[in-house]
C-alpha positions in Angstrom: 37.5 -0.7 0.6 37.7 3.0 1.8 34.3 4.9 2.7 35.0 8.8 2.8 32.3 10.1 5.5 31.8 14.0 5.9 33.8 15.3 8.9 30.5 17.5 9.7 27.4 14.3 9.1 26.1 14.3 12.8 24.3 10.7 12.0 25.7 8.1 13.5 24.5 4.3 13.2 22.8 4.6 16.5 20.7 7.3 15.2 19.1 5.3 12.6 15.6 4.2 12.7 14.7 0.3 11.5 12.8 0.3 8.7 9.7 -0.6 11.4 10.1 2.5 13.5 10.3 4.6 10.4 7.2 6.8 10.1 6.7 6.1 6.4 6.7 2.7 7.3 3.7 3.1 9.9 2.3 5.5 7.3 2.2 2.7 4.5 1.5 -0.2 7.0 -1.9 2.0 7.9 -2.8 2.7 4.6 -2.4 -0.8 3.2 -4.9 -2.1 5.8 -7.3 0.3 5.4 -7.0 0.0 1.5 -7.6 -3.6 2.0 -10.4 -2.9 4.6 -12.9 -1.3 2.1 -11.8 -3.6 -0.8 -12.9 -5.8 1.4 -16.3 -4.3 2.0 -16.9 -3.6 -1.2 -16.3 -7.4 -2.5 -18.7 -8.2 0.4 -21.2 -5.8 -0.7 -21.0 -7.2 -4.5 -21.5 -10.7 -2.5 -24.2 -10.4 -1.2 -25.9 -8.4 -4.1 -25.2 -10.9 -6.7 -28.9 -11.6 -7.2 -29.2 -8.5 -8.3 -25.6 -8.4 -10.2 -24.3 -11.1 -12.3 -20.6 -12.5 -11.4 -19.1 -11.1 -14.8 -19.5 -7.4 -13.4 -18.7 -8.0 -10.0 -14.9 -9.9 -11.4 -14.7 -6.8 -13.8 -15.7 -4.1 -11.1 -13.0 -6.0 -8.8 -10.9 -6.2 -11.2 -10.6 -2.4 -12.2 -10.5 -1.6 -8.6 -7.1 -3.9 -8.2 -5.8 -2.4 -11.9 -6.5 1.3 -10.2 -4.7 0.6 -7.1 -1.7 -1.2 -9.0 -1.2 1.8 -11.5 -1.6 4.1 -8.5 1.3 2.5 -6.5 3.3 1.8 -9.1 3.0 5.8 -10.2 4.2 6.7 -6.4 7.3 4.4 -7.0 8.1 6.3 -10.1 
């Protein structure tokens, strides 16, 4: 199989980054943990108020929150 390159592209394979170094990658890395983070303290916040909470709202508060965050990064992949 032939690949036709530009004579001008300046890139070589040595230039690449991995897909670690790339700064999207650090970008999404960061922004998955801290996503994660405050879900995190927010189901621990609805933990330890359930006395004053029942369980039903707590799943369905949790449960918007993941539907929110799914639609949202499936939207940035579209």
């Amino acid at each position: 199989m032939l690949r036709f390159r530009s004579r001008i592209s300046t890139v070589t394979d040595t230039d690449k980054l991995t897909n670690e170094q790339h700064p999207a990658f650090r970008l999404g890395t960061f922004l998955g943990s801290w996503l994660t983070a405050r879900e995190q303290q927010l189901a621990n916040w609805l933990n330890q108020a359930q006395h004053r909470i029942s369980f039903q709202l707590r799943n369905i508060l949790l449960g918007l929150i993941g539907l929110f965050f799914l639609l949202y990064f499936i939207a940035l992949l579209t």
